[in-house]
Structure formats: C-alpha cells, structure tokens
N, C-alpha and C positions, 0 to 999 in steps of 0.2 A: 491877195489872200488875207483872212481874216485869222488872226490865231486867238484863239478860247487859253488861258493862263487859269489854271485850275487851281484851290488852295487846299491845306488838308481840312478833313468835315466835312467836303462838297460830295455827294453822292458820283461816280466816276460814269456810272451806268446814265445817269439821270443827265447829265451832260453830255452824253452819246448821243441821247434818245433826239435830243433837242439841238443836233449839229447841222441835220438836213434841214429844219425848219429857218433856220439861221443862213443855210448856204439859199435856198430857194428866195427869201426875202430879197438876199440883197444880191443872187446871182454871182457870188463868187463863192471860192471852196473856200473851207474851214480847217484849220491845225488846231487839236488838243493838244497842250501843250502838259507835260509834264507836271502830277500836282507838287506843292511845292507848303512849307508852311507859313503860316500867317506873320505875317511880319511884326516884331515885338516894337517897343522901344516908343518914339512919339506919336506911332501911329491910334495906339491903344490910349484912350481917355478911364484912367483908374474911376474916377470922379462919379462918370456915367455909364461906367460897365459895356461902354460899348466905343469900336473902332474910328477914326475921326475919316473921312471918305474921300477926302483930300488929300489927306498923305498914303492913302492905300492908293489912289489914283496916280500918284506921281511915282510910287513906287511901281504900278503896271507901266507905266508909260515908259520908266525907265530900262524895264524887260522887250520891251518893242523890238523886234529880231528886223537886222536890216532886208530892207524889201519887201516887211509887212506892211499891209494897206493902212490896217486898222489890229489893236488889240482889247480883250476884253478880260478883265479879273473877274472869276469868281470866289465869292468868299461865304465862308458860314456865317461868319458873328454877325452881330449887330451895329451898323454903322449910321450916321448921323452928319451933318453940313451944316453949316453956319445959323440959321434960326431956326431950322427942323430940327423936331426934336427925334426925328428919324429919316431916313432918306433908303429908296429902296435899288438906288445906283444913283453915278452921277458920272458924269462925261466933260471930257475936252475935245473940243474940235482941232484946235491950236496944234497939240499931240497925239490926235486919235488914236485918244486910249479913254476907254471906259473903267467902272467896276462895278459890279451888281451882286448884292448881299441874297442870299436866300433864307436869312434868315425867319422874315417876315409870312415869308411866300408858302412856306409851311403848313400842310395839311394830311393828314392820314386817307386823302384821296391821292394814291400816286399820279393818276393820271392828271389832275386838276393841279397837283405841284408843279409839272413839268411842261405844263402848259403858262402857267406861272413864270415859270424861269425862264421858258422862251419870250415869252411874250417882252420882260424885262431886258433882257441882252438885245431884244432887238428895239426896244425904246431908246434903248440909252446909247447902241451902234447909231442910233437913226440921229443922235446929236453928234458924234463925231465926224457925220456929214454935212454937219450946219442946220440941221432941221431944229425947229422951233416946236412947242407945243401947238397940239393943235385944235380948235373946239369943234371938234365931232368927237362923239365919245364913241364912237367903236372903232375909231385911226389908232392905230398901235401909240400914235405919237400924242395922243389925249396926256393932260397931265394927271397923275394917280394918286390922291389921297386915303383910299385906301381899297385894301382887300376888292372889296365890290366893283370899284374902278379899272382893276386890275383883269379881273375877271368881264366882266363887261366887253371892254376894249379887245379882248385878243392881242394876237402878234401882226396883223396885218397892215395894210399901210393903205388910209382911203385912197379914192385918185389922184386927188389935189398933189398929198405929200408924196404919193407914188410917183405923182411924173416930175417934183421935186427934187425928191431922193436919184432918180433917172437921170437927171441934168447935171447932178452933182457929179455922179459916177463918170458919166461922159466930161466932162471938164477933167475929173481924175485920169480916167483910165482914154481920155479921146473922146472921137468921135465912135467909135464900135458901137454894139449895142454891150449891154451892160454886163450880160452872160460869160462870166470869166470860162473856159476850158480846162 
C-alpha cells in the first residue's frame, strides 16, 4: 500500500481526485492519510522563503506507518535541494518516502493542477522504486525543468520504465503480478 501524507494548504478534494490515478500506475491501493501541518523549525529556509526538501523528506519518511510499501508528502509551500533553486519533489529509494510541493504546479485550470500533481507523485513514487530519469519526454519519469515539461510528460510510465517499474514491484511484492487486491 501506498499512503498519500497530506499537509495543511493542500487542497483535500484535489488529492482525492488524483488517488485512482496513482493506485492504477502503480497497481496498488492508496491511504490518505490524515492532513497534518507543515513542519516548522530546520525544515523552513528563513533566508529563501521557501521549505529545504530534504528535511521534509525525512520528516515523511519518518511517518511511514509499518507495513507501508511506499510514502508520499504533500506540501503547499515552496521547497528547494541542494543546487536547485527549486525542486518540484524529491525521493528516496533507501526509505521510500517521497515529497512533492504543489506549490509550483499551480494554475487556475483545476483540471491541469491536478493532472499536475498526479503526474508529480507519480514521478517522484517512480524514484522510491529505483527508477532513474528517463529521456523520452512523454515517460512520467522524464526529468522537469519546468511547467511545459511537466505538462508534456503526463503521469504515465513509457514501456521501457513500465516493465522496469514491473520488475521492481515483483522483486518487492514477489513473483505475482504487480495488481495489489
């Protein structure tokens, strides 16, 4: 199982809408978890007005409910990694635990937000399975400089990284097919 960790600011509706999208990629259900608020203290860069992605990262990792597959934070604000001067999620494989900002993603097209933010949770799940960037720009797993890339790319997964992502899950969950029940 895949549990979604909601923060406050994240639209509740908006990460509904985008929980089937996220169970059908990667064939297992999904837990909304509870929103929760943004975690203060080292995480927040006063400096740059915006979130450091790493420490929000270890901070969802650390909420990982035993017997979950994979965890994913969602956050409002704006967060940022080591030489980006912004970052639109970022992932461990090590702990599979994600976090993906919506901050970015942002548009007064609902429909195009939330394609958006799918698309993002599942780039950045698609690294807690060890997947790499990919160069086909319409693989979910493209890497995203911006908006246009974003958009471009979709949520889906070419074949390559699909029968990738496939092999993973089987090494996880066995030999089965990947379709959790």
């Amino acid at each position: 199982m895949i549990h979604v960790l909601v923060y406050d600011g994240v639209e509740m509706d908006a990460v509904n809408e985008v929980v089937p999208g996220v169970e059908e990629a990667f064939g297992l259900r999904v837990r909304v978890m509870e929103a929760r608020p943004v975690p203060a203290g080292e995480a927040y860069n006063e400096k740059r007005d915006q979130y450091r992605a790493g420490s929000l990262l270890a901070q969802v990792a650390g909420m990982k409910p035993g017997g979950a597959l994979r965890i994913v934070g969602i956050v409002a604000p704006d967060i940022q990694a080591g030489r980006f001067n912004f970052v639109y999620g970022l992932a461990s494989p090590d702990e599979g635990a994600a976090v993906v900002s919506v901050y970015r993603l942002r548009t007064p097209e609902e429909k195009r937000f939330r394609k958006r933010v799918l698309t993002e949770i599942v780039h950045e799940l698609g690294h807690t399975f060890g997947m790499d960037h990919c160069h086909i720009e319409r693989c979910v797993m493209h890497f995203s400089t911006h908006l246009g890339d974003v958009d471009r790319k979709g949520y889906r997964f070419c074949r390559f990284c699909r029968r990738e992502l496939d092999g993973a899950l089987a090494d996880i969950l066995g030999d089965r097919p990947h379709v959790e029940k």
